[in-house]
C-alpha positions as CSV (number, residue, x, y, z in Angstrom):
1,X,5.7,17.1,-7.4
2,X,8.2,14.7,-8.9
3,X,6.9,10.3,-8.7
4,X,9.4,8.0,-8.2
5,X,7.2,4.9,-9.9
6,X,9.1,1.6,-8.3
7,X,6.7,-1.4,-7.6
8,X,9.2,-3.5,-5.4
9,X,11.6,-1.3,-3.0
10,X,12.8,-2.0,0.1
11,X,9.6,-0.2,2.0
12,X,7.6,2.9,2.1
13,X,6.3,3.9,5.2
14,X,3.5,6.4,4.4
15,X,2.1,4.4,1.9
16,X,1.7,1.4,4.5
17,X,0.2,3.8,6.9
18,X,-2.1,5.1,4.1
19,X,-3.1,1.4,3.5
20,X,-3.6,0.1,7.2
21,X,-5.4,3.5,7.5
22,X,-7.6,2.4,4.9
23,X,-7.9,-0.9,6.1
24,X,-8.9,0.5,9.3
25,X,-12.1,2.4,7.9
26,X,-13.3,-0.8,6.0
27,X,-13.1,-2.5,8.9
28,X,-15.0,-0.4,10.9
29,X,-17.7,-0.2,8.3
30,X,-18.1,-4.4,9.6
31,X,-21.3,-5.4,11.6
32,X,-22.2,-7.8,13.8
33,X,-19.4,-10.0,13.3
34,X,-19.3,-13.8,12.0
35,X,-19.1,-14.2,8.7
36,X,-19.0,-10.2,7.3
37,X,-15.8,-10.4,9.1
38,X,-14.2,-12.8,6.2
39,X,-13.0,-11.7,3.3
40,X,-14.0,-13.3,0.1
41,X,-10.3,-14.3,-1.5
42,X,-11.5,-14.2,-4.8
43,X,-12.9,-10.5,-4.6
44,X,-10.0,-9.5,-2.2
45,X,-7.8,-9.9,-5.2
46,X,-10.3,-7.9,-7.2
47,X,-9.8,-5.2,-4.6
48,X,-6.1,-5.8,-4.5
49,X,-6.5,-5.1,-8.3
50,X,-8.7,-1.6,-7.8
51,X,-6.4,-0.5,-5.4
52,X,-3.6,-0.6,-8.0
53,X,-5.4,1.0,-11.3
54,X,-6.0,4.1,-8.8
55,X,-2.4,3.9,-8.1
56,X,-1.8,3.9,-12.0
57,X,-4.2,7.4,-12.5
58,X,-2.1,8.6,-9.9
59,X,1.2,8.0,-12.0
60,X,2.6,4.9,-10.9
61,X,2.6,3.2,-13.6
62,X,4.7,0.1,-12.6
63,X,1.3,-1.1,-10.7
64,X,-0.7,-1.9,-13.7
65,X,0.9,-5.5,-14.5
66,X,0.4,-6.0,-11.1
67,X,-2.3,-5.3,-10.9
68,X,-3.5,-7.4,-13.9
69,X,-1.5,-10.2,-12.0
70,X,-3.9,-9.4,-9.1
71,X,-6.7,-9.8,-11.6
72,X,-5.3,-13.3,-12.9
73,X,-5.6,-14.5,-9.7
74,X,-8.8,-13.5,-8.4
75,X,-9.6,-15.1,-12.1
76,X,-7.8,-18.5,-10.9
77,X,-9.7,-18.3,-7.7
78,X,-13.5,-18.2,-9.6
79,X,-12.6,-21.0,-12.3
80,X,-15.4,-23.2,-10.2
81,X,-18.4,-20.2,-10.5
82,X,-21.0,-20.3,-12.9
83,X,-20.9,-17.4,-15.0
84,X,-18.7,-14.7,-16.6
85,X,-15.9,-13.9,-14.6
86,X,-15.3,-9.9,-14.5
87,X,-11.9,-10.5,-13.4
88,X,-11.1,-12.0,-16.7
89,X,-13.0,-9.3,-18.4
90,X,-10.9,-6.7,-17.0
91,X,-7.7,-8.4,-17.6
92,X,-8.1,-8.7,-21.2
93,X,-9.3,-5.2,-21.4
94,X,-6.2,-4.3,-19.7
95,X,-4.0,-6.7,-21.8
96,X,-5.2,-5.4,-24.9
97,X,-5.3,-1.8,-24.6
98,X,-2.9,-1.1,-21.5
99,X,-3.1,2.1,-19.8
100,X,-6.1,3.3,-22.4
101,X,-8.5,0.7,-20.5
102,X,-7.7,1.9,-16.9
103,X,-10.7,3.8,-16.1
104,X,-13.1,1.6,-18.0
105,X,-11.8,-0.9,-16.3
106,X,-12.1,0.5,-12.9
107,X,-16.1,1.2,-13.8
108,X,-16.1,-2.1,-14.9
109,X,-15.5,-3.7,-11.7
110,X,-17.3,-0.9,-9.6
111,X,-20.6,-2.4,-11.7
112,X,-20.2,-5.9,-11.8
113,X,-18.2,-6.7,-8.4
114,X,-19.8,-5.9,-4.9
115,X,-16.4,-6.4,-2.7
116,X,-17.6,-6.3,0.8
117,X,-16.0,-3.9,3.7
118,X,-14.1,-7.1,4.8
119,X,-12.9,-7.5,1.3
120,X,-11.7,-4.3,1.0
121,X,-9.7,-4.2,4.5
122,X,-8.0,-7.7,3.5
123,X,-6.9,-5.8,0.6
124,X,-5.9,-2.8,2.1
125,X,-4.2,-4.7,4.6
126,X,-2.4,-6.7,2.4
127,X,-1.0,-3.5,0.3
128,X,0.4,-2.5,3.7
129,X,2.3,-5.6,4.1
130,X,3.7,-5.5,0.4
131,X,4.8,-1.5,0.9
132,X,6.3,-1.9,4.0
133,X,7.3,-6.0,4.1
134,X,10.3,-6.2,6.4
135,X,7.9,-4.6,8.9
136,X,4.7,-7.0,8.6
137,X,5.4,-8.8,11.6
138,X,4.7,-5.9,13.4
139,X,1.2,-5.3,11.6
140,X,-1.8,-7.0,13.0
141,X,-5.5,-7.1,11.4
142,X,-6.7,-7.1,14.8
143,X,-5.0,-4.0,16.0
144,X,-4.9,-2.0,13.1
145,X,-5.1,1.5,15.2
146,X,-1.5,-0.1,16.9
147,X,0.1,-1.2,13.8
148,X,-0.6,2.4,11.9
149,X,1.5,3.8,15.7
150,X,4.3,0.8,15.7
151,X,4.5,2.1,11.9
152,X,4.8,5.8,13.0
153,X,7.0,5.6,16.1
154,X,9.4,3.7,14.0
155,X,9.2,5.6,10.7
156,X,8.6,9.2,11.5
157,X,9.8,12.2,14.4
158,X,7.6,12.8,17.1
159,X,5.8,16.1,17.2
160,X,8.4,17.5,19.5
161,X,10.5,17.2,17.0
162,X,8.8,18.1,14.3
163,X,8.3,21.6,16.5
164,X,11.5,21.8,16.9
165,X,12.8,21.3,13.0
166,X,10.5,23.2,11.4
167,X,11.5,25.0,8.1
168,X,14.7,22.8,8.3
169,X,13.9,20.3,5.6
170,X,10.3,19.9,6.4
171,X,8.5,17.2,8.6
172,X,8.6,14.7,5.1
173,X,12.0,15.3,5.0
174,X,13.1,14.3,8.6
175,X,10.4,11.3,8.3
176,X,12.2,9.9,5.5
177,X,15.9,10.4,6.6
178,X,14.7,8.6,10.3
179,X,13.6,5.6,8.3
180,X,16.8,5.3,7.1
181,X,18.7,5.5,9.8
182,X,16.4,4.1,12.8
183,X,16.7,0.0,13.0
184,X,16.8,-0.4,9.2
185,X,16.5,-3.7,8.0
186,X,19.5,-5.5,7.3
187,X,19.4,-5.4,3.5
188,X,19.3,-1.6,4.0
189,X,22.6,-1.8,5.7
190,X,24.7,-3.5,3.2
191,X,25.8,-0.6,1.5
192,X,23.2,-0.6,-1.0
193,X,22.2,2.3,-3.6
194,X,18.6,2.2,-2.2
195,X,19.6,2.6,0.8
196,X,20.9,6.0,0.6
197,X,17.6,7.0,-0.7
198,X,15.8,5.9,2.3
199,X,13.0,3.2,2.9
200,X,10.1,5.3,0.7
201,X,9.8,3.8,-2.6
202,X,13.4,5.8,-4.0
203,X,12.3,8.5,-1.5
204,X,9.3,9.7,-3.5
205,X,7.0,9.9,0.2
206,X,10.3,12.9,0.8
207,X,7.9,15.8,0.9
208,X,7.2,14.9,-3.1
209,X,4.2,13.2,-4.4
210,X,3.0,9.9,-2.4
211,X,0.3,7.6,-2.9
């Protein structure tokens, strides 16, 4: 399965469901309310950071410095702890030995971060919005279940049609080739080279290999 490795791209559908999807778990994992409901900002952008190096073992590459910029600013956010902060740790691992010090990296912050479920659906949640951003208004933390079907009835055939074009391109296929053509945004309408390719990251989500 052939990667198409772009960081910023006018929007990739599956990959925002994936992410709200994930959000969606961790958020159901909450109890009782209150304050396990609020994400801690500083480890939400260690999360955002995880989230990324996995993407990087996966084979997209581009997410690394990102996700080191993630890393920086969960860093900016603990400047007033006491104590070591992993998130710099991990950066200068990652600035110093690149894609060598991924998985070390990643163990590193499974061991000396405890993100929280509501950590971890902020961070999810916030993925979603960066994948798919001219469609975040329509995304809502509360209604994560409705945003993952707004996503999908926008994005993707219906089953019917799926049924009905079967072995003619594949469901992928017709999922991709719908967000391009169904109430793209306007930036997709100008004409531009991505846009030809769809709204899926270069059309990598097109039946190929997605996050």
């Amino acid at each position: 399965m052939e990667i198409h490795d772009e960081l910023m791209t006018p929007g990739c559908p599956q990959c925002a469901v994936k992410h709200l999807s994930a959000a969606l778990y961790h958020r159901a994992r909450l109890v009782g309310g209150g304050e396990d409901m609020e994400p801690d900002p500083c480890t939400k952008h260690l999360c955002v950071a995880y989230i990324n190096l996995v993407e990087v073992r996966t084979g997209y590459l581009s997410h690394l410095w990102y996700a080191v910029g993630a890393l920086a600013r969960s860093e900016e956010c603990m400047a007033w702890r006491i104590g070591e902060c992993v998130a710099r740790k991990a950066r200068l691992m990652l600035e110093e030995h690149g894609l060598g010090a991924v998985m070390d990296v990643l163990r590193l912050l499974d061991q000396e971060s405890a993100p929280t479920p509501a950590d971890w659906a902020a961070a999810h949640f916030a993925e979603a919005m960066r994948e798919l951003p001219a469609f975040a208004a329509e995304m809502r933390m509360d209604d994560l279940i409705g945003s993952i079907e707004r996503v999908r009835r926008e994005f993707f055939e219906t089953e019917a049609t799926a049924a009905d074009t079967a072995g003619e391109g594949g469901e992928s296929d017709m999922a991709i080739k719908k967000a391009a053509a169904k109430k793209a945004p306007a930036f997709l309408k100008k004409g531009d080279a991505k846009a030809a390719k769809a709204a899926c990251k270069g059309g990598k989500c097109a039946g190929k290999k997605c996050k």
